[in-house]
C-alpha positions, 0 to 999 in steps of 0.5 A, spaced: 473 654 231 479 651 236 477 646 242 477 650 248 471 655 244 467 648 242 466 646 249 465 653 253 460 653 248 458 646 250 451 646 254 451 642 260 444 637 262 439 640 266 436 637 273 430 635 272 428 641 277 432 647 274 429 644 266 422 645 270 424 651 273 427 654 266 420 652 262 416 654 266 419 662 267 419 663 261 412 661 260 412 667 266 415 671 261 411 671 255 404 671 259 404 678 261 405 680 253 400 675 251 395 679 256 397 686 254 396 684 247 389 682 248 387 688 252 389 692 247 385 688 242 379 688 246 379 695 247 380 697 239 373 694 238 369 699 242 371 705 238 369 709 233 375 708 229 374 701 229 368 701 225 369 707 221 376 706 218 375 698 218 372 693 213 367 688 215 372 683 212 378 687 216 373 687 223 373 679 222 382 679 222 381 682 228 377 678 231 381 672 228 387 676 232 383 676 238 382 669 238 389 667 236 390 670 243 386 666 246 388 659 244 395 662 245 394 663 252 390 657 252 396 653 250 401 655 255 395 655 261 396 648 259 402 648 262 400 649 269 393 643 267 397 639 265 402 638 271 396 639 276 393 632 273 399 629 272 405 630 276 403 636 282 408 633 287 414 630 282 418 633 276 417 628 271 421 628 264 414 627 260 412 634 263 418 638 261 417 635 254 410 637 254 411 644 258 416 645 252 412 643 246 406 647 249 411 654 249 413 653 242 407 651 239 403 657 243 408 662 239 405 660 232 398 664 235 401 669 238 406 671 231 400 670 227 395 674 230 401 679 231 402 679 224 395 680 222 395 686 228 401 690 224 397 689 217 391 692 220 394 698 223 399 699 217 393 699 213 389 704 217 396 709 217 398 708 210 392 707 206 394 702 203 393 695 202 399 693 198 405 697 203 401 694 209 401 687 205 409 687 204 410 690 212 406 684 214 410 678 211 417 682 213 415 682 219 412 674 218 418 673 216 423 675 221 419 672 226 420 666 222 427 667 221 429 668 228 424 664 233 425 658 226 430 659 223 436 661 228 435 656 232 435 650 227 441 654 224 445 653 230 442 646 231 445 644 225 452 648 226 453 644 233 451 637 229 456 639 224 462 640 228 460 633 231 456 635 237 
């Protein structure tokens, strides 16, 4: 890679405000998805197909799905909690690092009971415990490998080319 591509590729420092800014959008962004995936899941519950088609055992995966939901939505709400105790009228460094963190580690849930969801239903279609099993950690793995692994490659790349 030549010179002139590194530093275009280069990022420039944040203000405070926009590092803010940034943090919280994203938190916009992924709030309503966590909202529409625990209406769905709260909706399933009350129908015959739930009970009919799913274990007991599979009825309780749902229910820890559900409440991965909640602690994820819980976790990036913290966001907006924890800048009205602390900081309400000043961006602070220590909130970006927070704000941040708790985005990341709202995705976990998220992921888990998303992959949990995916082997429930392709359960219930393919009849399948085995073929649900296998789509279940492909899907786990992508997660993985693109909000993980993409991320921590190009991290490595940039500290690699001296960055």
């Amino acid at each position: 890679m030549n010179n002139k591509t590194s530093k275009q590729q280069a990022g420039k420092e944040l203000s405070l405000d926009k590092a803010a800014s940034l943090v919280l959008d994203e938190s916009r962004m992924i709030l309503p998805g966590i909202q529409a995936l625990f209406g769905f899941q709260l909706v399933v519950v009350f129908s015959t197909t739930f009970t009919e088609k799913l274990s007991v055992f599979e009825q309780r995966l749902h229910l820890l799905a559900i409440l991965l939901v909640v602690i994820a939505t819980m976790t990036i709400l913290t966001q907006a909690m924890y800048h009205r105790q602390t900081s309400e009228k000043e961006v602070a460094e220590e909130f970006i690092r927070v704000a941040s963190r708790l985005l990341l580690l709202s995705m976990f849930p998220i992921v888990s009971s998303m992959s949990i969801e995916v082997y429930l239903i392709s359960r219930v279609i393919l009849k399948s415990n085995s073929w649900a099993l296998l789509f279940t950690i492909i899907v786990f793995s992508l997660f993985l490998v693109l909000w993980i692994g993409l991320p921590r490659i190009e991290a490595l790349r940039h500290l690699l080319a001296g960055k």
